[in-house]
C-alpha angles and dihedrals in degrees: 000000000000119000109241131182110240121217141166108223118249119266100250120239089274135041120282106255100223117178100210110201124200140184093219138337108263140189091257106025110046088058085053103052090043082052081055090044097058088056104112092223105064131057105206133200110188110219111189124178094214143016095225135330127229106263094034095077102166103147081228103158117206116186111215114233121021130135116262100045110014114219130222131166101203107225109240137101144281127232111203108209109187126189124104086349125357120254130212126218113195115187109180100179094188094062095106104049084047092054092044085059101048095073084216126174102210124020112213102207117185106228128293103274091099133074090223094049095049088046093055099044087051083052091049088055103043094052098040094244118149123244146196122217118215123178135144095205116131137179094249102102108056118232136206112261099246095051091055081044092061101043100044094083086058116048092049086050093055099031105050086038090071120086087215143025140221124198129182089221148329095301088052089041092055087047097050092043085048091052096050114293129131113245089215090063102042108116125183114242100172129212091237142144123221094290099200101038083056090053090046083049091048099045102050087054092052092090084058092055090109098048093053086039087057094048093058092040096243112147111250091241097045124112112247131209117187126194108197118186142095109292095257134150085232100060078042097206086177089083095068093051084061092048093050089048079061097042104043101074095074102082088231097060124153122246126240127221113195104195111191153053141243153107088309095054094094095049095045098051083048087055100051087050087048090050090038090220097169084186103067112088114193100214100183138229109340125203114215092247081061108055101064087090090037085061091041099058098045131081111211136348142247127204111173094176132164104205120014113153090187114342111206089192091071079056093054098053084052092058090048087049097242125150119241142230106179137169117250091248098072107105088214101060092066087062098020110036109073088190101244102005098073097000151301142304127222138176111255113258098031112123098179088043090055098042091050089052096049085042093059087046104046096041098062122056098194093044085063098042086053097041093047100052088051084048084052088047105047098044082058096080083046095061125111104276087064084046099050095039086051093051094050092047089051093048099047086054090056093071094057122086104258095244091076123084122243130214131276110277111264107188100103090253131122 
């Protein structure tokens, strides 16, 4: 191989003008993008397909307009797809005329599962203006052949149409390389919330644990897990209620808190009945202000779930110090889990596997002091400063012909 010289191009005299589009605000990632937005280089106008959709229920207020970053809802409409986890459809028809009028330098385009997305990425190409791929999509959930088939055609088209690329981690990384990106201009860009300012939350509820503890009837000295997610069949909480019909017969079991609310909520409170576990507790639809205390007043944390292409929540346990037992379909535990050092891995669906790995955890305190600091320590290259550094580098490479290397990544991540 030929010996190059790699550079990062030079920020202009100006700010870049980058059009971010979005399907919808969000917990972590509006506080993100507004972290992007303060960076002097850049000059950011915030494009989302929807204010909100129906099972995603946050009370996260975004105010249109403003200055860093400008805000915009594309008008358009929203397609609601159920089955084992709903699925939302935004077409915005107007995004590129609306793109065509910004006068933007880089485009920011989320993956290639929306219309809208699709549309402006075809723009982007048709009018030679440089864009950056992000997507969170991994290998890890198997699809039917003619589904891959499908959308073949697609994503090659959209992703080796961007000049850069932005991953959510090293699963998402390995499929966009596979689909067309350059390796060389792959950035991380996390799904993450502010992992200090959630510690600082978390520790400032812990002298309340007992009192938690005492509203769920959960006895102060007891181990807690807590599963914190939407009530979905693809985050398949039923298969800790197997696991808990395995683990409940030893008089030391641990408890189990289930934080969250959906269309799954009924059956799987049937099924705990059914099952008579008198150590799941069902706490109900969470907003993000409140679980700062729920963190505080467990001990590890379980995620069974069946298709998780990243998964922040796993961050946010980090950031409350808590050890993990998570399925191997959960995008973060292939960047986040060090088996035995912060937690286990287990194949997704399996309910003994999941009761031994919470076993070895709850049974041993120091096991989960130790496991939980490493947890605190990891999540800390995965806050928001790696995050930022990665997304302004994606989006500088982006403005060089792609026959011209780019520099080594520099935002602390392998």
């Amino acid at each position: 191989m030929s010996r190059r010289t790699l550079t990062v191009p030079q920020v202009p005299e100006r700010a870049l003008r980058v059009a971010v589009l979005s399907e919808l605000p969000t917990p972590y990632r509006w506080p993100l993008f507004r972290c992007v937005a303060d960076d002097p280089a850049l000059d950011v106008t915030l494009l989302f397909y929807a204010k909100s959709e129906a099972d995603r229920d946050w009370g996260l207020v975004v105010p249109e307009g403003g200055e860093r970053p400008r805000v915009e809802f594309m008008p358009g409409r929203t397609v609601r797809v159920s089955g084992s986890r709903s699925l939302f459809f935004h077409w915005n028809p107007g995004i590129g005329r609306r793109l065509a009028t910004g006068d933007f330098d880089v485009v920011v385009i989320p993956g290639w599962s929306m219309p809208t997305s699709i549309s402006a990425a075809l723009w982007c190409r048709a009018h030679a203006k440089p864009y950056v791929v992000f997507s969170e999509t991994n290998a890890l959930r198997s699809r039917r052949w003619w589904v891959r088939a499908a959308k073949q055609p697609v994503v090659r088209t959209v992703v080796g149409g961007a000049s850069a690329w932005l991953a959510t981690g090293s699963l998402s990384r390995d499929y966009l390389v596979a689909h067309g990106a350059r390796a060389d201009r792959v950035r991380i860009f996390a799904n993450t919330p502010d992992v200090d300012a959630l510690a600082t939350a978390v520790d400032a509820a812990r002298p309340r644990r007992c009192a938690v503890r005492a509203a769920h009837d959960t006895p102060a000295d007891a181990v807690v897990a807590l599963f914190v997610g939407r009530l979905i069949g693809a985050k398949d909480p039923a298969a800790l209620l197997a696991a808990w019909a395995l683990l409940e017969a030893a008089p030391d079991a641990p408890w189990l808190w289930i934080a969250g609310d959906g269309p799954e909520a009924k059956t799987l409170r049937d099924e705990a009945a059914r099952l008579s576990l008198s150590r799941v507790r069902f706490l109900g639809s969470r907003r993000p202000s409140d679980l700062p205390e729920v963190w505080a007043a467990a001990d590890l944390f379980a995620l069974p779930s069946r298709h998780e292409p990243w998964g922040v929540v796993v961050n946010e346990a980090m950031a409350a110090s808590l050890p993990l037992v998570l399925s191997d379909r959960v995008g973060a535990a292939y960047d986040l889990l060090h088996e035995g050092e912060n937690g286990h891995m287990v194949p997704a669906g399996d309910a003994a596997g999941f009761a031994r790995a919470i076993r070895n955890i709850a049974s041993d305190a120091s096991l989960r002091r130790t496991m939980g600091a490493t947890s605190r320590r990891l999540v800390d290259a995965w806050s928001y400063g790696p995050s930022v550094r990665g997304f302004v580098e994606a989006v500088r490479i982006a403005m060089t012909p792609k026959d011209r290397a780019t520099a080594p990544k520099t935002d602390g991540h392998t």
